[in-house]
C-alpha positions in Angstrom: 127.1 201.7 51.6 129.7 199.9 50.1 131.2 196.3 50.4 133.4 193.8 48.9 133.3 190.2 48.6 136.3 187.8 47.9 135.1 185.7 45.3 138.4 185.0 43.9 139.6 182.3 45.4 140.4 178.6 43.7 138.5 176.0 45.7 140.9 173.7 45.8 139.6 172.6 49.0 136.6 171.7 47.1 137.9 169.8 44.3 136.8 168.0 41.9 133.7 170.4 42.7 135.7 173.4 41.7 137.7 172.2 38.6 134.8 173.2 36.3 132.9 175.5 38.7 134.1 178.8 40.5 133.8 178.4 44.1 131.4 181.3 44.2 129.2 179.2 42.4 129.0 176.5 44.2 125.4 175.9 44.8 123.3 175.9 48.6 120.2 174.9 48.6 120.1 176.0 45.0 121.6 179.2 44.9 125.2 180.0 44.7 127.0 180.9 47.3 127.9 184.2 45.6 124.1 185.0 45.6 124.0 184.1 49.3 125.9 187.1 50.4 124.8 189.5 47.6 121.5 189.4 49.0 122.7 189.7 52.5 124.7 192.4 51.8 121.7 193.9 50.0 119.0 193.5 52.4 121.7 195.0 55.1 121.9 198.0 52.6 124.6 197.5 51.0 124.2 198.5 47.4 127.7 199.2 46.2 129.4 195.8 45.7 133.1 194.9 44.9 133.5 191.3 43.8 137.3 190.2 42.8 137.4 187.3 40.2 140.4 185.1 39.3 139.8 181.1 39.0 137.1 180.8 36.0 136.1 184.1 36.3 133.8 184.5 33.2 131.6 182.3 35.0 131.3 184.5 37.7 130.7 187.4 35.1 128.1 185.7 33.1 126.1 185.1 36.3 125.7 188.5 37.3 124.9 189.5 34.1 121.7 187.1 33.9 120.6 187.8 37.1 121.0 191.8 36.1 123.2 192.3 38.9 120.7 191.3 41.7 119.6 195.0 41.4 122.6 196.3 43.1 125.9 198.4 41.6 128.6 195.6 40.8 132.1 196.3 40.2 134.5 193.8 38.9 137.7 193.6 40.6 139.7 191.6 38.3 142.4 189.6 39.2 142.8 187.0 36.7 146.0 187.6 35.5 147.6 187.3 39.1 146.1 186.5 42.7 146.0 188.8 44.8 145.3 187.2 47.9 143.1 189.3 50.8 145.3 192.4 51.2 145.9 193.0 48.0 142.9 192.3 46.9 141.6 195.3 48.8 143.8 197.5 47.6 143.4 196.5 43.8 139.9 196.9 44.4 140.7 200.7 46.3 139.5 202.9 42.9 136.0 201.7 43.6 136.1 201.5 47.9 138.0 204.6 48.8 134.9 207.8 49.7 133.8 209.3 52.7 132.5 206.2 54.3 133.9 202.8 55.8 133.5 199.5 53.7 132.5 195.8 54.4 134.3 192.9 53.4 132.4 189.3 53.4 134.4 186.3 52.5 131.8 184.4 49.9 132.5 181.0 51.8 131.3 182.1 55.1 127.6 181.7 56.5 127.3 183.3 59.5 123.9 184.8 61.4 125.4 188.1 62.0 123.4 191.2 61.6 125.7 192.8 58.9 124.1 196.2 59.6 124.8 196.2 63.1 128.7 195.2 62.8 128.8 198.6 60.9 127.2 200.7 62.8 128.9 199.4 66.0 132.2 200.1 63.4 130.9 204.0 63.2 131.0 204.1 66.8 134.2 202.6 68.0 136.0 204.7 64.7 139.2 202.5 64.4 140.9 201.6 61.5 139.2 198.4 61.5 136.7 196.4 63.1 137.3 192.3 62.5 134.0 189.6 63.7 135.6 187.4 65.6 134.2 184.3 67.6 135.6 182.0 70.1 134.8 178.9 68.0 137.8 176.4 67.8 140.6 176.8 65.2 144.6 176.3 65.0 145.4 180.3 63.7 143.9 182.9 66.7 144.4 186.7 66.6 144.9 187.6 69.8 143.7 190.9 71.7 144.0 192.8 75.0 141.2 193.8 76.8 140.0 196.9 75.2 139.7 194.2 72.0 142.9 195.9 70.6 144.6 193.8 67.9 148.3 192.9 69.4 149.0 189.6 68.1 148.5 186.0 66.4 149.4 182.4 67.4 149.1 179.2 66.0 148.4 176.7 68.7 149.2 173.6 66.9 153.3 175.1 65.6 153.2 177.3 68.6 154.3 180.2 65.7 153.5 183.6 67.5 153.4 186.9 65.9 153.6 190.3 67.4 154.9 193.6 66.7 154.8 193.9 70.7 157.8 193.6 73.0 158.3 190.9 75.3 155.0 189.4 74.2 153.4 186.8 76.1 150.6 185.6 74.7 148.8 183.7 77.4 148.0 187.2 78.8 145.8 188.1 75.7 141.9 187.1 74.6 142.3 184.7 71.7 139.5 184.8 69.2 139.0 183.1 65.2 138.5 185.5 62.5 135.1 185.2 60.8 136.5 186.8 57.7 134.1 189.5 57.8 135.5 192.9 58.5 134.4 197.0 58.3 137.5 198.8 57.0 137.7 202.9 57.4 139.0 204.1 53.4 142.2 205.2 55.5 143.5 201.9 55.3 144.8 202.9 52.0 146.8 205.7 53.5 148.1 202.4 55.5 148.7 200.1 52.3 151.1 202.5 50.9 154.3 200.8 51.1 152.4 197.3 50.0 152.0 196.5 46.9 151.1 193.2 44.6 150.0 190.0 46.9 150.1 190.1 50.4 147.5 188.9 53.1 145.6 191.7 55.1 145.9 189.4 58.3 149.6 189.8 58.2 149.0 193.7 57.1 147.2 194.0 60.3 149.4 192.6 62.3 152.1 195.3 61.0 150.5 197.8 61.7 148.1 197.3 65.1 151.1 198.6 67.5 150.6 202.1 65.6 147.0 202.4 65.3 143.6 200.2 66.6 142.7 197.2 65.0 139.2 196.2 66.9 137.6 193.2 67.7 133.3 192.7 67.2 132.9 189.2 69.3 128.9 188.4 69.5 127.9 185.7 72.1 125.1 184.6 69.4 127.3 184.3 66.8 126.5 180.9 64.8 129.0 181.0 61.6 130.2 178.3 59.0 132.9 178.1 56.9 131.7 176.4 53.4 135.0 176.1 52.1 135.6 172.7 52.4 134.0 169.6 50.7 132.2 168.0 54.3 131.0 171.6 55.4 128.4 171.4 52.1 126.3 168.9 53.9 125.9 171.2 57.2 125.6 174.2 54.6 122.3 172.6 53.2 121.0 172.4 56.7 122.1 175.4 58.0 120.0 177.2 55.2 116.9 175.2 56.4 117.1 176.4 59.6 118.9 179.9 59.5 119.0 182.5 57.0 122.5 184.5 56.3 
């Protein structure tokens, strides 16, 4: 099985931590983060692996090559000439995740408890375009979805910005839920990503397209996730990883 993991991004919510460091290689409990979800991914049988690189990037390179790849298939997305951000990033990486068989994407920030292996397979069932862990834990930015956990529309609670390709939307009448940034993507979302090209965000790519075709929500009641992406979280990271494993 195949994934990817966004390991591109520049930390600067991390800084000074970052300015010499990757974020991806920001350590936990003495491992990178990076190595973290590799060996999540791995022991949820994923052995096809997509990383994108940008910020210090050589770094990230050099790792992999002394740890032999954690015994896995590695491909390189590169993207240190220009950014790509999450939807692009995809579909630079699309050579090595288009096939037969849907694809998992892990943010490398994000801790979570979530049986990787079972968000698939419940993706395999359901069959639509995409299947996006979500969680009711409090945010600003929700994606909001209807009751068959259909993908219709975002707000923003503290701007009050709403988006929606819907008429007449109203967003009080939908479920609102925070995006884990872990997602199983069907290799038709290229057909979808036509028209796209360069940088562009696959939340606002979803919301383009989830009038024409089923976006789908994954909420788990024992979800516990974290977001390691800022400075404060690293101090919850290290006791996350003494009492849970990702």
């Amino acid at each position: 099985m195949k994934a990817m993991i966004f390991a591109a991004g520049l930390g600067t919510r991390l800084k000074p931590l970052t300015d010499n460091t990757p974020k991806a290689l920001i350590p936990i409990n003495g491992k990178p983060m990076l190595e973290h979800v590799i060996l999540k991914l791995k022991d949820a049988g994923f052995h096809q692996i997509a990383i994108n690189i940008h910020h210090l990037g050589d770094q990230i390179i050099d790792f992999l090559a002394a740890n032999n790849n954690f015994g896995v298939q590695i491909y390189l997305s590169d993207e240190r000439d220009y950014l790509l951000d999450t939807g692009g990033g995809i579909k630079h990486a699309a050579a090595f995740l288009q096939g037969n068989e849907p694809f998992l994407i892990h943010n490398v920030d994000i801790m979570s408890n979530i049986d990787l292996r079972a968000l698939y397979n419940h993706h395999l069932e359901m069959n639509p375009l995409a299947t996006l862990l979500v969680s009711k834990r409090n945010t600003s930015r929700y994606l909001l979805f209807n009751k068959e956990n259909k993908l219709c529309g975002w707000r923003n609670r503290d701007t009050g910005e709403v988006k929606s390709f819907y008429p007449d939307f109203d967003p009080n009448q939908y479920n609102e839920y925070a995006f884990s940034g872990i997602h199983v993507l069907s290799p038709k979302i290229f057909d979808w990503m036509e028209e796209w090209t360069g940088k562009f965000s696959i939340i606002n790519f979803y919301l383009s397209i989830c009038a024409k075709t089923n976006i789908h929500a994954y909420a788990n009641d024992n979800l516990r996730l974290l977001d390691v992406g800022k400075a404060e979280t690293l101090a919850a990271a290290e006791k996350w990883m003494k009492d849970y494993s990702i």
